[in-house]
Backbone bond lengths (Angstrom), bond angles and torsions (degrees), N, CA, C in turn:
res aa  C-N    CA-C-N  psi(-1)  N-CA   C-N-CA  omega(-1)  CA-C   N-CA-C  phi
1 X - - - 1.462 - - 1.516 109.60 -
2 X 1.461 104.96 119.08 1.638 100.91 164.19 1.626 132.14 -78.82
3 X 1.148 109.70 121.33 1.226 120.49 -162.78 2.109 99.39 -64.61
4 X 1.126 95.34 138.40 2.057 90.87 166.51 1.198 106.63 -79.91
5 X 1.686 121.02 117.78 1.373 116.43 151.47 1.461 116.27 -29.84
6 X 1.322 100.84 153.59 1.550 117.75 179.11 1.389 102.32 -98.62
7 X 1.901 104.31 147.85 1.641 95.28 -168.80 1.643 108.33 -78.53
8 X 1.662 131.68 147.42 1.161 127.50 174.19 1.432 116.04 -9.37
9 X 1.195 101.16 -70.86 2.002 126.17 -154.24 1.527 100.41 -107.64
10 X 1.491 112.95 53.17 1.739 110.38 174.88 0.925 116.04 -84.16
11 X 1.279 136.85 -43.49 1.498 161.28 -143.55 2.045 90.62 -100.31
12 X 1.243 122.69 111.61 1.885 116.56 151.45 1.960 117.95 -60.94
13 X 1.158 125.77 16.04 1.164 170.43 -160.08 1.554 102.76 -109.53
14 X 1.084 113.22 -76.69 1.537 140.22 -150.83 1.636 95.23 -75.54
15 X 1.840 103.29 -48.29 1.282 106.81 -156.72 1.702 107.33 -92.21
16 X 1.310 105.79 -24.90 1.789 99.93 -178.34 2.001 92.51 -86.50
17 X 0.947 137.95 28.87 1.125 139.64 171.35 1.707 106.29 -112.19
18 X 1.415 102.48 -31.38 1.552 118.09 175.19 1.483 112.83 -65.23
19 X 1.668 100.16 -47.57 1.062 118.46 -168.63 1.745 99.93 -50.26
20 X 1.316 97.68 -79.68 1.787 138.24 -170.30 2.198 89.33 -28.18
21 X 1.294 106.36 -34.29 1.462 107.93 -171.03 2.007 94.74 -83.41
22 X 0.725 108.32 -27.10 1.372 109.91 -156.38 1.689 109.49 -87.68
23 X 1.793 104.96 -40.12 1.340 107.21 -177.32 1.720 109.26 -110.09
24 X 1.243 113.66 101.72 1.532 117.36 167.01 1.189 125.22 -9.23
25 X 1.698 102.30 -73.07 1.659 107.60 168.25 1.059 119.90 -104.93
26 X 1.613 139.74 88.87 1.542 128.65 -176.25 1.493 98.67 -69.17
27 X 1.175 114.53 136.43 1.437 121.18 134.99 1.510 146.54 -124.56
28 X 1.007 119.47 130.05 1.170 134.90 -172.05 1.701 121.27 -34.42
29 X 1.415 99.02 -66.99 1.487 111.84 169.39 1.531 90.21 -143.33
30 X 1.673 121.79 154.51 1.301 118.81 -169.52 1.604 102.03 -68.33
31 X 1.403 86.30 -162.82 1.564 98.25 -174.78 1.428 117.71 -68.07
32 X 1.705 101.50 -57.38 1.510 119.39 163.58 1.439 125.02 -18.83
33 X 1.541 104.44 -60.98 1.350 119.57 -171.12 1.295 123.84 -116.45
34 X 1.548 116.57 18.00 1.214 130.70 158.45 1.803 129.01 -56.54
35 X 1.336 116.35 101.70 1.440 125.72 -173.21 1.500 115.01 -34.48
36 X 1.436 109.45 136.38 1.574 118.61 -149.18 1.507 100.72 -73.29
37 X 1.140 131.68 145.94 1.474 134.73 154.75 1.884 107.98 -65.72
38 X 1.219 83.64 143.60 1.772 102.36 174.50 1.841 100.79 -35.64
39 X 1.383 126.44 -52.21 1.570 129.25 -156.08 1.861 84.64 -80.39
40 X 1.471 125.70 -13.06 1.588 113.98 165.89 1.187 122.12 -75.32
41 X 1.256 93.06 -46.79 1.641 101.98 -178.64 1.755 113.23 -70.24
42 X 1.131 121.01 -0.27 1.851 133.13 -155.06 1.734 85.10 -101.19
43 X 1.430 111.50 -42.67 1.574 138.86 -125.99 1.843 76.00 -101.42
44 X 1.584 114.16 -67.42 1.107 114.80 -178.11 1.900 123.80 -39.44
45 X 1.439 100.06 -28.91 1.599 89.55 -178.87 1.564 112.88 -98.32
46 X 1.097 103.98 41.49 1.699 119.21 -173.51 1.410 81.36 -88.59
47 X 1.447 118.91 160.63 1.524 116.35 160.37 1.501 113.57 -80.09
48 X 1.067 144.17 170.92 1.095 145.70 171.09 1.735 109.42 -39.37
49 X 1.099 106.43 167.44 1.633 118.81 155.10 1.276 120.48 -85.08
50 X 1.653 115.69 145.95 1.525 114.12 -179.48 1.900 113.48 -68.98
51 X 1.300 96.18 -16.90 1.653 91.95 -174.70 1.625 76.95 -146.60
52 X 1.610 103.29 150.99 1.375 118.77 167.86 1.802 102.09 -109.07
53 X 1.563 112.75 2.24 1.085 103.47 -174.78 2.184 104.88 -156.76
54 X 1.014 114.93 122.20 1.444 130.53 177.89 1.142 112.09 -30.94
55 X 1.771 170.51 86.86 1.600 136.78 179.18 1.762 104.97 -33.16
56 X 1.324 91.25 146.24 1.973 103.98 -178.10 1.776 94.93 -70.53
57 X 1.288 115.59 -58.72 1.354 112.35 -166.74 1.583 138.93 -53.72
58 X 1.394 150.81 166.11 1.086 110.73 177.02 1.800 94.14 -132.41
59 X 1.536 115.20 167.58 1.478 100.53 -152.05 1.903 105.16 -65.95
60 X 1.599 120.33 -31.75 1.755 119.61 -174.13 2.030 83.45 -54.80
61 X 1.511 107.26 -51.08 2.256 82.23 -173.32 1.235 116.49 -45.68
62 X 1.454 108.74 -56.89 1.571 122.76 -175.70 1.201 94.87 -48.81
63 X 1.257 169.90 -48.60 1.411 160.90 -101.20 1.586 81.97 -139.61
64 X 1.296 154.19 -62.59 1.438 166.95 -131.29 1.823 97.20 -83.35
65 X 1.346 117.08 75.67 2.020 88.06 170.34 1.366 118.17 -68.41
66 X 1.260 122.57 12.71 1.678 127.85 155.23 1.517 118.20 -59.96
67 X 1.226 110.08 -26.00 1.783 120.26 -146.44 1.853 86.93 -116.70
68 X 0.904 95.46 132.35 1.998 120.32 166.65 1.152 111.62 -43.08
69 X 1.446 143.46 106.04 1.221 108.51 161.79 1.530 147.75 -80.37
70 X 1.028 114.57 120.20 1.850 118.65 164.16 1.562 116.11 16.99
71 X 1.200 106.93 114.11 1.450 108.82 173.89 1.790 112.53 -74.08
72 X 1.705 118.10 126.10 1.244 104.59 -155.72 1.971 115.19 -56.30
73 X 1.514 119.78 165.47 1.278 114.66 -174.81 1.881 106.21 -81.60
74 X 1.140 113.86 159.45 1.819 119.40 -177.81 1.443 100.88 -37.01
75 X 1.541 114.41 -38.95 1.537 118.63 -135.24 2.154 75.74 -93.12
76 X 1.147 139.69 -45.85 1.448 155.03 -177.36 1.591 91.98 -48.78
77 X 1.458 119.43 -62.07 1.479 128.03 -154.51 1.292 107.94 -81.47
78 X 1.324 120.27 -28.66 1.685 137.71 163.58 1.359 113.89 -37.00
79 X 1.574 108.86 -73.24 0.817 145.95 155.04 1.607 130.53 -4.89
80 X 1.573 101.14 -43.59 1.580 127.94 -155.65 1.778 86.35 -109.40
81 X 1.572 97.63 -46.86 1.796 97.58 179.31 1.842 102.82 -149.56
82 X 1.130 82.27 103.22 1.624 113.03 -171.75 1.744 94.44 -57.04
83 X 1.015 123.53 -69.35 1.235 133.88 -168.67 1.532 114.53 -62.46
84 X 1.248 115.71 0.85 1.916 94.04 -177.65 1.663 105.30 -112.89
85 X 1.895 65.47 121.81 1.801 97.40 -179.10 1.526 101.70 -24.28
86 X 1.689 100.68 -65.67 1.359 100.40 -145.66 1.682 116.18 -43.16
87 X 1.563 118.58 -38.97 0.957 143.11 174.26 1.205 114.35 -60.62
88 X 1.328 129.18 -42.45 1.581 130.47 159.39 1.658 114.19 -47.58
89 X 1.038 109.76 -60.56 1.825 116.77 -167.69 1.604 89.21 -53.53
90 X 1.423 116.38 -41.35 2.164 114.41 -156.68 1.791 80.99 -63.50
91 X 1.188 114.38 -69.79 1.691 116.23 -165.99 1.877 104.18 -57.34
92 X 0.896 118.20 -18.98 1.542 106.15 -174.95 1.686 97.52 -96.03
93 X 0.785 130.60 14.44 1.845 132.29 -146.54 1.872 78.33 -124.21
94 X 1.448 108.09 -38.46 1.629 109.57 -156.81 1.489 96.18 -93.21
95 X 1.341 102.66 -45.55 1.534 109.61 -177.99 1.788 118.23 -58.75
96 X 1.222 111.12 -10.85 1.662 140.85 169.66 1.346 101.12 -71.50
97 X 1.316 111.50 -72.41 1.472 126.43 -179.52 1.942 121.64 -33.54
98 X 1.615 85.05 -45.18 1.903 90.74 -169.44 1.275 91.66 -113.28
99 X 1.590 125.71 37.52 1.429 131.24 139.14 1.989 104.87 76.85
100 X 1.348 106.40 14.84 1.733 105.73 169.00 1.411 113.08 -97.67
101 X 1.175 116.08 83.38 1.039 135.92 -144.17 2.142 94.65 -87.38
102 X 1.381 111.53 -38.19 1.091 121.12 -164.27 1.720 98.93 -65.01
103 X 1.272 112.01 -63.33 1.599 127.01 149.88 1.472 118.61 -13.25
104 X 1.093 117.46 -82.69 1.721 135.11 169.81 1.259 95.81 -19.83
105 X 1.874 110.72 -79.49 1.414 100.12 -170.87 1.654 129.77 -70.82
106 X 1.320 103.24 -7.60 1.669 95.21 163.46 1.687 106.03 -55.75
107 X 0.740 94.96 -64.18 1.901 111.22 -171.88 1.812 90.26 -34.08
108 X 1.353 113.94 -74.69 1.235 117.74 -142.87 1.654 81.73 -54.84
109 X 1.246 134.27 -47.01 1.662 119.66 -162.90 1.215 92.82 -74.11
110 X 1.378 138.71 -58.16 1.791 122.19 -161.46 1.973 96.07 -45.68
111 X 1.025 117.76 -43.40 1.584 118.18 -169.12 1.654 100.91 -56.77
112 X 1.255 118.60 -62.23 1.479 129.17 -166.86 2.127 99.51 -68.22
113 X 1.148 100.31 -27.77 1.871 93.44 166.91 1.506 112.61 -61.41
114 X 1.382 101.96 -39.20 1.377 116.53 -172.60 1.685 118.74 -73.76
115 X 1.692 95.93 -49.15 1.607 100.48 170.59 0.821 102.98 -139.26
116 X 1.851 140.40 98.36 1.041 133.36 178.62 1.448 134.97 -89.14
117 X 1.340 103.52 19.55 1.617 111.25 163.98 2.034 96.32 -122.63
118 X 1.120 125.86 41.27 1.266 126.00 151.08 1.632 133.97 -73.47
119 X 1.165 127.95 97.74 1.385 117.43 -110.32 1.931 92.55 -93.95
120 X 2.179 104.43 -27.64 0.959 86.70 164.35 1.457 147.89 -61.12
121 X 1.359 115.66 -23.00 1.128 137.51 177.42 1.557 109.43 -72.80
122 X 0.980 128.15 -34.19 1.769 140.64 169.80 1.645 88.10 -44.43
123 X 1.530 106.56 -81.86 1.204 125.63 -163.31 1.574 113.43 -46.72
124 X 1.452 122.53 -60.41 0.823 132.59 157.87 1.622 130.55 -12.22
125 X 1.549 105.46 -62.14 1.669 130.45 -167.81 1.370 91.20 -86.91
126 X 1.533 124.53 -37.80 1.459 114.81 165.30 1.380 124.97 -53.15
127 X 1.541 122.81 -57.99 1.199 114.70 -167.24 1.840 111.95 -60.10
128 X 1.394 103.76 -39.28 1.410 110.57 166.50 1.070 136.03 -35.02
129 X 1.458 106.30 -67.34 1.733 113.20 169.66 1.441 98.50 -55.93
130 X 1.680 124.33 -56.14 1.805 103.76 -177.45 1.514 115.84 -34.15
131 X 1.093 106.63 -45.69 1.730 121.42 -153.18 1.749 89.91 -56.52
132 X 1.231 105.05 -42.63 1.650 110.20 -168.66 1.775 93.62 -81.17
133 X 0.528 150.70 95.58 1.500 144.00 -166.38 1.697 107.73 -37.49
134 X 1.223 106.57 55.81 1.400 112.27 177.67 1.715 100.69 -103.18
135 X 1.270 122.25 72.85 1.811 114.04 -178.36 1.540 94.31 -82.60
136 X 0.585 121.25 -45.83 1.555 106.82 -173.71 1.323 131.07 -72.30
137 X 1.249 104.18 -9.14 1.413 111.66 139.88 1.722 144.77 -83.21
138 X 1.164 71.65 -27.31 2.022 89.58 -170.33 2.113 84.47 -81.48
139 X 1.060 105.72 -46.27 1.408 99.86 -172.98 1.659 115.17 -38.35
140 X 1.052 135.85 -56.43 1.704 127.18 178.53 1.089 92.49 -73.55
141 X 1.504 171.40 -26.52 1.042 153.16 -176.05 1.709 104.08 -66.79
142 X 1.373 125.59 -66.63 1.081 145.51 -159.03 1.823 108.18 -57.66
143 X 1.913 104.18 -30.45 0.798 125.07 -170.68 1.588 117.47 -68.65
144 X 1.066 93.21 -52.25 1.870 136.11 161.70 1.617 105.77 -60.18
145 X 0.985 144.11 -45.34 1.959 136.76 137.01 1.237 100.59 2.15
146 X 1.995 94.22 -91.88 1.250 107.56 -157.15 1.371 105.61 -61.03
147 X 1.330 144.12 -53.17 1.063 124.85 -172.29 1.645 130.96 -42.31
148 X 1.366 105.86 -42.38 1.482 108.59 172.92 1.580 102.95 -72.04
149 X 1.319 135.61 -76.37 1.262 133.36 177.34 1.241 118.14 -76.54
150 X 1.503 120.76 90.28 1.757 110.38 -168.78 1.632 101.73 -96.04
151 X 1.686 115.96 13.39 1.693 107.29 -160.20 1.591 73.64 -97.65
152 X 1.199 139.83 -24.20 1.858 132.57 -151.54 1.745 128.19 -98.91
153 X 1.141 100.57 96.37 1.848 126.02 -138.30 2.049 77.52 -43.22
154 X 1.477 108.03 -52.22 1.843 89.58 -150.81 1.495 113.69 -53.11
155 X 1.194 129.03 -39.28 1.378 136.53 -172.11 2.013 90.82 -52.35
156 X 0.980 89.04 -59.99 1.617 79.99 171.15 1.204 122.37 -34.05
157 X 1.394 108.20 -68.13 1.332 128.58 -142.78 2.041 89.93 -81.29
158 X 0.917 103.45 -22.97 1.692 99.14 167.00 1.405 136.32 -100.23
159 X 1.761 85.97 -9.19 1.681 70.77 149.80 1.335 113.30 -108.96
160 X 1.108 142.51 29.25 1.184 142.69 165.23 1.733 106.43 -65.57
161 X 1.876 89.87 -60.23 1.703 94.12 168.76 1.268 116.42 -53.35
162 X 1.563 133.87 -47.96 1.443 105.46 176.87 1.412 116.67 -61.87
163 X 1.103 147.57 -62.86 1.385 159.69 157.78 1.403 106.80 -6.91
164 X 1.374 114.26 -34.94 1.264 107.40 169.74 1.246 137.80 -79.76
165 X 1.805 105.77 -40.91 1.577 132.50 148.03 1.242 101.43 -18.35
166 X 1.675 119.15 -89.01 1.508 135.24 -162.82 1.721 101.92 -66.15
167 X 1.142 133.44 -1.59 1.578 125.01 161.70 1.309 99.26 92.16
168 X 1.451 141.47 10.15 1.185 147.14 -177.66 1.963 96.72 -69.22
169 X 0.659 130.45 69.04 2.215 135.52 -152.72 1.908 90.69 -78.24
170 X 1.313 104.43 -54.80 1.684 101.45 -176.52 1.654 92.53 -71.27
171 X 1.247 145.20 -65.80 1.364 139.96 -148.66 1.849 96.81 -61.10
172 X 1.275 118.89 -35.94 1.245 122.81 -171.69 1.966 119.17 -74.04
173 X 1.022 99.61 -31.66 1.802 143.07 -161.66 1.901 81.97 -85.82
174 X 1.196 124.86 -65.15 1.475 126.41 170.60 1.327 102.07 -56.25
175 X 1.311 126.85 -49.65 1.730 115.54 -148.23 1.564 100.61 -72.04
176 X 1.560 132.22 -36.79 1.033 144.14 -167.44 1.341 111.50 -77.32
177 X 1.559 109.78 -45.37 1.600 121.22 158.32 1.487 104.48 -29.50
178 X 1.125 111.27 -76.01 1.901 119.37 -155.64 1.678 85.37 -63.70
179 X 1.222 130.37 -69.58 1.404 115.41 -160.15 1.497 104.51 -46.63
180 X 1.396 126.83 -38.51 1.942 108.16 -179.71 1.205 121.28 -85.25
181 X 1.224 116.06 -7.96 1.216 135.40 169.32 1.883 96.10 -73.37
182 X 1.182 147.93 -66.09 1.395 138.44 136.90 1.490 127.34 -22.00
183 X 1.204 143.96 -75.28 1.332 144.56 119.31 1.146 134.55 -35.07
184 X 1.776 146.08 69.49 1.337 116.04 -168.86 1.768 112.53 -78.15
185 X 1.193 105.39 -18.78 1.662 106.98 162.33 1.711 129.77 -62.70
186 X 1.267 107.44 -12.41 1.181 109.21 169.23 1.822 128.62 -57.60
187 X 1.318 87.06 93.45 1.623 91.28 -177.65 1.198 131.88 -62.99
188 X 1.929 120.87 -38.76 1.093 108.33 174.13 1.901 108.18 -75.77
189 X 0.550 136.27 -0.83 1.714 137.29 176.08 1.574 95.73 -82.66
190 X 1.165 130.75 -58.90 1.297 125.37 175.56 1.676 113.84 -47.51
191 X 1.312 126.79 -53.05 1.027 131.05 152.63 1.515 124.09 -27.38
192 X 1.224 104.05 -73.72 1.519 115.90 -172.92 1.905 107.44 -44.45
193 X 1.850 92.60 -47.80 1.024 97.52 -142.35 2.139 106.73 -69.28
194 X 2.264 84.55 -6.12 1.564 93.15 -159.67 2.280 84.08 -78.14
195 X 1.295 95.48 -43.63 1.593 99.82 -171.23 2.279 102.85 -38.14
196 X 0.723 85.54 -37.93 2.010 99.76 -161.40 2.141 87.27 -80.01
197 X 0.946 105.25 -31.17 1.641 91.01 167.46 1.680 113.99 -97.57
198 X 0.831 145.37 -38.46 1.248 132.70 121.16 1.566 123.75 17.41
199 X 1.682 93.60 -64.22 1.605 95.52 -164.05 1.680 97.41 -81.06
200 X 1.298 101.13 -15.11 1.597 114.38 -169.94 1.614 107.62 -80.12
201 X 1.360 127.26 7.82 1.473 129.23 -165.46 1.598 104.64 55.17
202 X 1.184 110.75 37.97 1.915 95.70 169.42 1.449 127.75 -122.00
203 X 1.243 115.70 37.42 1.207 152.25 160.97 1.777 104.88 28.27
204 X 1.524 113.24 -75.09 1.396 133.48 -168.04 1.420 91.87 -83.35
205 X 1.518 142.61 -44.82 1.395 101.76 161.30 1.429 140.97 -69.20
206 X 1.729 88.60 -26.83 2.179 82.13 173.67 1.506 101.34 -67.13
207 X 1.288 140.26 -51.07 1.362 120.54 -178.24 1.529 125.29 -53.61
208 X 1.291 116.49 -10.78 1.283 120.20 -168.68 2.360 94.45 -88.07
209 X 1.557 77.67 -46.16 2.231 77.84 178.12 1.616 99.40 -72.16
210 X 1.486 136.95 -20.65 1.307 108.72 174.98 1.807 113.40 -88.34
211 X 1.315 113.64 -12.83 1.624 100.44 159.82 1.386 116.19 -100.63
212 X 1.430 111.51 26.26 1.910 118.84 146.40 1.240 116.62 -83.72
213 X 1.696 117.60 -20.92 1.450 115.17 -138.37 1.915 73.10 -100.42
214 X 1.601 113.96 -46.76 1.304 129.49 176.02 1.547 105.78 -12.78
215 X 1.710 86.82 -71.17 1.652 110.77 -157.82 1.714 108.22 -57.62
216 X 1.561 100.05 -49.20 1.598 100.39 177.72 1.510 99.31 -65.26
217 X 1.166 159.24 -24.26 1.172 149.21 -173.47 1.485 124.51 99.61
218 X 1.710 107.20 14.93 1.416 126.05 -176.19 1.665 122.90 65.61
219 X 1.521 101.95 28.42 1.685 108.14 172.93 1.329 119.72 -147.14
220 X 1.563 95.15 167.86 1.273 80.19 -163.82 2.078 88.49 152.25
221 X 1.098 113.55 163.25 1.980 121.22 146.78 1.131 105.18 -177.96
């Protein structure tokens, strides 16, 4: 009796091992929206910081009418006008950065009270709550992105990751679509988008988006 070869890529085993050879840097969920470690979440119930940002100037400039003065700091200009978004998302974007995460999202909602179809701030407060494993929250936000800005690949490309979280595989499988379809160099979307067919039993196309993600060099959002 002749036995049937087995197909290449049978085993999901076989193929995230394919993958792992194929993409330099796999990642899981990006950096952005990568689920917080315990010392984040410890970090998160800190109260905010008194300044999310240093003044530029130092007092011998300030003292110098030779010397330029200092353009005021986020936390100075806030201050002057509490309410503009735009200025909220820059300080919540930073407040992300040095991991005050609790902070950040005040900002990102005072901004979205203020303009609530601001799409960075959607996006923004989305990836956040993902990061906290809040998908079911970040999900209508993220959703609400794309709708206002449907030309801007990341809003896509993050909710694909939530969509994927919550098992949504076709809603996610689309979201990643439109972002490379916007970006076709976008590597981690190619990636993502090969992992979510994969989960979909489609073997020869997810291998085909992880030697796209290859070729672009795995970057990109």
């Amino acid at each position: 009796m002749i036995r049937k070869r087995e197909p290449r890529w049978q085993s999901a085993a076989e193929r995230a091992r394919v993958a792992a050879e194929l993409i330099e840097e796999a990642e899981s969920i990006t950096e952005e929206s990568s689920i917080a470690s315990p010392a984040d979440v410890a970090r998160d119930g800190l109260p905010p910081p008194l300044n999310a940002q240093l003044p530029a100037a130092t007092d011998s400039a300030a003292a110098d009418p030779g010397v330029p003065a200092a353009a005021p700091s986020l936390d100075e200009a806030l201050n002057a006008d509490p309410d503009n978004a735009a200025l909220l998302v820059q300080r919540a974007a930073r407040l992300v950065a040095a991991a005050h995460y609790r902070a950040a999202q005040l900002d990102y909602e005072r901004a979205l009270r203020s303009e609530p179809a601001r799409s960075e701030a959607l996006t923004g407060l989305g990836v956040l709550l993902s990061r906290r494993g809040r998908w079911n929250d970040a999900l209508p936000l993220l959703r609400r992105a794309t709708e206002v800005d449907p030309g801007r690949a990341a809003g896509w490309y993050y909710l694909g990751e939530v969509l994927n979280q919550v098992d949504d595989l076709t809603g996610a499988q689309a979201a990643y679509e439109r972002a490379i379809e916007l970006e076709p160099r976008n590597g981690r979307a190619l990636h993502r988008l090969g992992i979510v067919l994969d989960r979909l039993n489609r073997p020869d196309e997810a291998t085909r988006m992880y030697r796209r993600s290859r070729e672009v060099g795995g970057k990109g959002r």
